[in-house]
DRENDO-1510 file (C-alpha; in Angstrom, 1 decimal, always signed):
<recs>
REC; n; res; u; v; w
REC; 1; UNK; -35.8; +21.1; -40.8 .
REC; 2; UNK; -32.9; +18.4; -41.3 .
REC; 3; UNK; -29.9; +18.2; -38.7 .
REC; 4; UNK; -26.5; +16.7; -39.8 .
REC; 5; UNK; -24.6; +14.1; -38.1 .
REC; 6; UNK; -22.7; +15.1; -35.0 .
REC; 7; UNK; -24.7; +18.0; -34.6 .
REC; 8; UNK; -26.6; +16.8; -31.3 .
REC; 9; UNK; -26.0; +15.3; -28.5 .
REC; 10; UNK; -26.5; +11.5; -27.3 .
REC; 11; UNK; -29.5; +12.4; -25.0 .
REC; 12; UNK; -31.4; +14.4; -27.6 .
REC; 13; UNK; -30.6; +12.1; -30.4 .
REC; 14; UNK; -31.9; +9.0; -28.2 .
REC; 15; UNK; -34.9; +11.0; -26.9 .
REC; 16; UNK; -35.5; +11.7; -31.2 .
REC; 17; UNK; -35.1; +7.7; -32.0 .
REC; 18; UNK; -37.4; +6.8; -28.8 .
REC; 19; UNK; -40.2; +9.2; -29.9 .
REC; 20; UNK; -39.9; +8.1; -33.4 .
REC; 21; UNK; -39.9; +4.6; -32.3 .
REC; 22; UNK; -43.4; +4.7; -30.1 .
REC; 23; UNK; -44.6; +6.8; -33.0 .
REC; 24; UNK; -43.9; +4.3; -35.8 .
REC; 25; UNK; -45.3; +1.6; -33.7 .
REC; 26; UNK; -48.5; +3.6; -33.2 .
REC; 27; UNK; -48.8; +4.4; -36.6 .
REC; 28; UNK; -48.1; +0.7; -37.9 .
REC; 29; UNK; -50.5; -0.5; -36.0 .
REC; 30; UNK; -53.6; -2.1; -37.5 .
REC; 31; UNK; -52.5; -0.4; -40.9 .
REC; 32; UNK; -54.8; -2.3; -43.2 .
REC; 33; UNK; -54.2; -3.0; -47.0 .
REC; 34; UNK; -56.5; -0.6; -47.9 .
REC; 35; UNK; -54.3; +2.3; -46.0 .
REC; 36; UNK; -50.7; +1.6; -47.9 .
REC; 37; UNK; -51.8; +3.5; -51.1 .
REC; 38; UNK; -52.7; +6.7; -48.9 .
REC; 39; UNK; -49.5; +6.2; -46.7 .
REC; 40; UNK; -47.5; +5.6; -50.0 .
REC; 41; UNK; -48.8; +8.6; -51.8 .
REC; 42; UNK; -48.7; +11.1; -49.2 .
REC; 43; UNK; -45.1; +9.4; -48.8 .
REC; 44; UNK; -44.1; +10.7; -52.0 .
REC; 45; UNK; -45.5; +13.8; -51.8 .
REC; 46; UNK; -43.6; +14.8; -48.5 .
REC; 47; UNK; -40.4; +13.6; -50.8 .
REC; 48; UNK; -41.2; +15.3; -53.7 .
REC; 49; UNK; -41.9; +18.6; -51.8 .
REC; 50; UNK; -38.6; +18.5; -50.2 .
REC; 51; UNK; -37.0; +19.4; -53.7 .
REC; 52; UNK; -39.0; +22.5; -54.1 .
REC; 53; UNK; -36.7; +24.8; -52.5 .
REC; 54; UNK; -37.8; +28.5; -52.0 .
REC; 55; UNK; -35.0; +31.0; -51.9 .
REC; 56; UNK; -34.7; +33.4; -49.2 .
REC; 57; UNK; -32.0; +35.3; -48.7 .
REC; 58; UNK; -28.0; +33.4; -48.9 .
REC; 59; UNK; -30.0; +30.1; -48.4 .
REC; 60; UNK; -33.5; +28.7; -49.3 .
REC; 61; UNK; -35.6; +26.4; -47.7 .
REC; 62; UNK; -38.5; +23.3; -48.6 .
REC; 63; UNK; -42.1; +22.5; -48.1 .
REC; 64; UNK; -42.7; +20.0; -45.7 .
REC; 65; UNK; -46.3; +19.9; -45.6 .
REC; 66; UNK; -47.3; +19.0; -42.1 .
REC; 67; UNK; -50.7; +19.4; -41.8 .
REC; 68; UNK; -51.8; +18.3; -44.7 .
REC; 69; UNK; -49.9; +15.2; -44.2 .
REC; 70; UNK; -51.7; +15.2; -40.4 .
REC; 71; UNK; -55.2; +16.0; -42.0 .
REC; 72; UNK; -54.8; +13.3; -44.9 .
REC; 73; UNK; -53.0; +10.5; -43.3 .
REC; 74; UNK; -53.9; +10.8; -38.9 .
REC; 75; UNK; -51.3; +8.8; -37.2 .
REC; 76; UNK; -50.5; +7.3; -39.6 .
REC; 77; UNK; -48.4; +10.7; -40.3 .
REC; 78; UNK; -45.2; +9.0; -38.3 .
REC; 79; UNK; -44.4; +5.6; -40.9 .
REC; 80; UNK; -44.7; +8.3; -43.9 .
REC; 81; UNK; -42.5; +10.8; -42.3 .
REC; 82; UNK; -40.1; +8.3; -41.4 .
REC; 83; UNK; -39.6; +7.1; -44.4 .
REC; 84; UNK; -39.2; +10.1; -46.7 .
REC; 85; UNK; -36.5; +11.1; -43.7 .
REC; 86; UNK; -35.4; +7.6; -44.5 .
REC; 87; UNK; -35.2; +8.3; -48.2 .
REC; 88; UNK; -33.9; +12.1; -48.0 .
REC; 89; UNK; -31.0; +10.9; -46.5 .
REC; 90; UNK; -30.0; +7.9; -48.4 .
REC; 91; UNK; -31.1; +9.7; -52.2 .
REC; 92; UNK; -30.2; +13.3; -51.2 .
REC; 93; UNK; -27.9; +13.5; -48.6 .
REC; 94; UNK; -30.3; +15.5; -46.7 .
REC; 95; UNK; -30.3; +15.6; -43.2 .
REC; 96; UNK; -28.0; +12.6; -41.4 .
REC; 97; UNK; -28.7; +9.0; -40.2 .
REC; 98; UNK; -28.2; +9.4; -36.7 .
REC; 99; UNK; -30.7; +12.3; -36.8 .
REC; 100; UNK; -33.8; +10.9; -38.3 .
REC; 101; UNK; -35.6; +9.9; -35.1 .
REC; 102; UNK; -35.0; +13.6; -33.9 .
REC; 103; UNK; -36.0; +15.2; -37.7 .
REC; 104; UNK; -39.7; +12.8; -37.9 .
REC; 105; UNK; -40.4; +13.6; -34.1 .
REC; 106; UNK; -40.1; +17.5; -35.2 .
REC; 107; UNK; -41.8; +16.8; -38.3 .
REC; 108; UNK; -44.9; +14.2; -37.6 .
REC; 109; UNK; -45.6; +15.5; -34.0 .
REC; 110; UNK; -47.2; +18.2; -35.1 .
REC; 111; UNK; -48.4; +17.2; -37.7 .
REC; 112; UNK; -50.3; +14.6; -36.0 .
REC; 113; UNK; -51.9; +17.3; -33.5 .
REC; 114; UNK; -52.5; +19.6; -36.4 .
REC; 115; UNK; -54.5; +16.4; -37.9 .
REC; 116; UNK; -56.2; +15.6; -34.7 .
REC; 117; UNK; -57.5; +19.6; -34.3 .
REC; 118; UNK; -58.9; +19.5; -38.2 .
REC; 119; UNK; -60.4; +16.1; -37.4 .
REC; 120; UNK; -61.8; +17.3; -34.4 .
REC; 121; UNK; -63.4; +20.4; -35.5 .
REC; 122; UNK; -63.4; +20.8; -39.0 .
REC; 123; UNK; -64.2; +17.4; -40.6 .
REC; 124; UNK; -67.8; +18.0; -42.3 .
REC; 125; UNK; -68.0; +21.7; -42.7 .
REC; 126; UNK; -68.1; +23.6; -45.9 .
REC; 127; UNK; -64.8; +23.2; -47.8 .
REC; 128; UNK; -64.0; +26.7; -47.9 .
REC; 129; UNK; -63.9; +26.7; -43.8 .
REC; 130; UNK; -62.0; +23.3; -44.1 .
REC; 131; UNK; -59.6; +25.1; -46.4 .
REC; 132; UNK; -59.2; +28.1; -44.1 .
REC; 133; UNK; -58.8; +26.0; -41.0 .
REC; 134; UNK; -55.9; +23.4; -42.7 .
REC; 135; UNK; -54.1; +26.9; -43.7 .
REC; 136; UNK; -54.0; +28.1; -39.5 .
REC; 137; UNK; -53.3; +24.6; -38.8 .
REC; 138; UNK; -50.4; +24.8; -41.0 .
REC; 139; UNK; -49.0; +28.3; -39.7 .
REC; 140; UNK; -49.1; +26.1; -36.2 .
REC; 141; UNK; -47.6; +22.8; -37.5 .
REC; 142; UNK; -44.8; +24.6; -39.2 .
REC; 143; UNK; -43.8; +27.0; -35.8 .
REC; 144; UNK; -44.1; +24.4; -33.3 .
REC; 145; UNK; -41.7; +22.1; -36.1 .
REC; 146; UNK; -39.5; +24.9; -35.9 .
REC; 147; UNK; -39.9; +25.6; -31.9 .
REC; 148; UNK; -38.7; +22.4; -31.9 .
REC; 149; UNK; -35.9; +22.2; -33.9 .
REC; 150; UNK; -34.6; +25.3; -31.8 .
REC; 151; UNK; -34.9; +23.1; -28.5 .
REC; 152; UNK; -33.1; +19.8; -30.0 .
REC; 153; UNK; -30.4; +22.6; -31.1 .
REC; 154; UNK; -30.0; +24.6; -27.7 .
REC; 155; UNK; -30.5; +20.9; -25.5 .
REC; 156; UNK; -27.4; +19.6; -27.4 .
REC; 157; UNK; -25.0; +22.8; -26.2 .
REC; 158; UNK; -25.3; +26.4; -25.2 .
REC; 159; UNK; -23.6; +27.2; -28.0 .
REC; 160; UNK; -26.3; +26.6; -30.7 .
REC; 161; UNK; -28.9; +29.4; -28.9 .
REC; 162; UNK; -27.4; +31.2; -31.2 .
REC; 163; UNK; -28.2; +29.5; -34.3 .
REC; 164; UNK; -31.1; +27.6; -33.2 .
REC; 165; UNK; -32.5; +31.7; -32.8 .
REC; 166; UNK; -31.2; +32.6; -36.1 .
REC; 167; UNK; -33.3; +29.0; -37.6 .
REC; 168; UNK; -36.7; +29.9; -35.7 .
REC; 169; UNK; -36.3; +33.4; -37.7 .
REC; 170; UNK; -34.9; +32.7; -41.1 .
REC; 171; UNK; -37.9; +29.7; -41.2 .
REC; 172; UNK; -40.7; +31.6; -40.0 .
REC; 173; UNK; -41.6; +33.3; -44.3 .
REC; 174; UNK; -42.4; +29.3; -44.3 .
REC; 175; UNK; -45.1; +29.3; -42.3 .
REC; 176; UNK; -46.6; +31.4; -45.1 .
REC; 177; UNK; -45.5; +29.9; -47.6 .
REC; 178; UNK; -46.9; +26.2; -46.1 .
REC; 179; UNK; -50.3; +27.8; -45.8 .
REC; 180; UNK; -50.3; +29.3; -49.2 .
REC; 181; UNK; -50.0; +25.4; -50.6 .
REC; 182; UNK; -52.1; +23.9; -48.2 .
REC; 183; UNK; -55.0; +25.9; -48.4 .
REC; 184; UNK; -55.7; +25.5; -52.2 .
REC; 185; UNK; -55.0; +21.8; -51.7 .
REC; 186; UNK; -57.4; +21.0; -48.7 .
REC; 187; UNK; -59.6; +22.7; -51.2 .
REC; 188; UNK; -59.5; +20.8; -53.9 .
REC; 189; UNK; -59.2; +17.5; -51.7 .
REC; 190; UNK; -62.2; +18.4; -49.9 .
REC; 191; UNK; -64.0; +18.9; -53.5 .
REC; 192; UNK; -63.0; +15.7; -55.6 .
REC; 193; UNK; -62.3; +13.5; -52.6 .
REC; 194; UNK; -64.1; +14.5; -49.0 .
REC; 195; UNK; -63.3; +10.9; -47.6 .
REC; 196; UNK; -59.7; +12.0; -47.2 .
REC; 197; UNK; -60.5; +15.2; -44.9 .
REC; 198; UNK; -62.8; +12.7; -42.9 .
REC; 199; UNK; -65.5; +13.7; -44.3 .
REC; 200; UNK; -68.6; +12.2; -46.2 .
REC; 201; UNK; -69.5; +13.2; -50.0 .
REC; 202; UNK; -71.9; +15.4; -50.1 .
REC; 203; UNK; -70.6; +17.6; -47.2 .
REC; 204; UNK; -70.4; +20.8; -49.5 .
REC; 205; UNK; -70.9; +24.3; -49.4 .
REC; 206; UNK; -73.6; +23.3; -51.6 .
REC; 207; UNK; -75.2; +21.0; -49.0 .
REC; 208; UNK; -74.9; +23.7; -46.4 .
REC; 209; UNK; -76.8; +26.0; -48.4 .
REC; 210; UNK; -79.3; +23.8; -49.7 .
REC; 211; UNK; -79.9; +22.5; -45.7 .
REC; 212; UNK; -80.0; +26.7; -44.6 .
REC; 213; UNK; -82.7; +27.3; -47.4 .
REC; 214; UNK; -84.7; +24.6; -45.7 .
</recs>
């Protein structure tokens, strides 16, 4: 999903850094104390996931983890994004510096509507439907990151339809792979720790059942 320098054009690149930059804001603002450890956290697990590298092919690509950053973290999603795009580049090399309004935009956009459709409709039922729902919404996130991507490509030169084609279908094995690891963890999250999936304690399968047998 990362871009190198010199790669896109001026008015893509500035379009990328003035998205990011509303995005930020909006995530930054109000962020109380008791939010940082989340944000921080789900930080480091956006990094971390960027150095498990599947192989596909001549070339392999990362977990990004969209929608369950979306699901976990709301809009907050843009500040946690842009860091670990932030830190990519510095530690890794990954991706370039002019680039990293454009890569979060493609990255925490959807993730933030995948997070807002979870919130929406699935906070409060059963786990296993929560789990099911974050694994769709991570199928989405993923395409529309990729969609994305593509456009930034082809908007910066004609000549890039080509590979910004060839990207949308080497990435699209991701959007299984994405759900195969976010389902299992919405799971567990939604077991051990409900408040993160906006949901309160006791909404269990368990509750469910319990409230049908009534």
């Amino acid at each position: 999903m990362h871009i190198s320098d010199g790669v896109l054009s001026a008015p893509v690149l500035a379009a990328g850094w003035a998205t990011c930059s509303v995005g930020v804001i909006a995530s930054t603002w109000k962020l109380d104390d008791d939010d940082l450890p989340q944000v921080a956290v789900m930080t480091s697990v956006f990094f971390v996931a960027s150095f498990l590298h599947v192989p596909w092919g001549v070339q392999s690509f990362h977990l990004s983890l969209p929608a369950l950053m979306g699901i976990v973290l709301g809009k907050r999603v843009f500040v946690a994004t842009a860091v670990a795009v932030l830190f990519q580049a510095l530690l890794t090399a990954h991706g370039g510096f002019t680039t990293i309004g454009v890569t979060t935009t493609i990255l925490a956009a959807p993730a933030w509507v995948a997070g807002l459709i979870f919130q929406r409709y699935l906070a409060g039922r059963t786990v296993v439907t929560q789990s099911l729902g974050a694994a769709v919404l991570s199928v989405g996130a993923i395409l529309v990151a990729v969609l994305l991507q593509g456009l930034a490509l082809v908007a910066s030169g004609e000549e890039f339809f080509a590979l910004a084609t060839w990207q949308v279908l080497i990435l699209l094995p991701l959007t299984v792979v994405e759900a195969l690891v976010t389902a299992p963890v919405v799971l567990f999250l939604g077991q051990v720790k409900p408040a993160l999936l906006g949901s309160r304690p006791e909404s269990t399968d368990v509750r469910d059942a319990d409230a049908s047998g009534d």
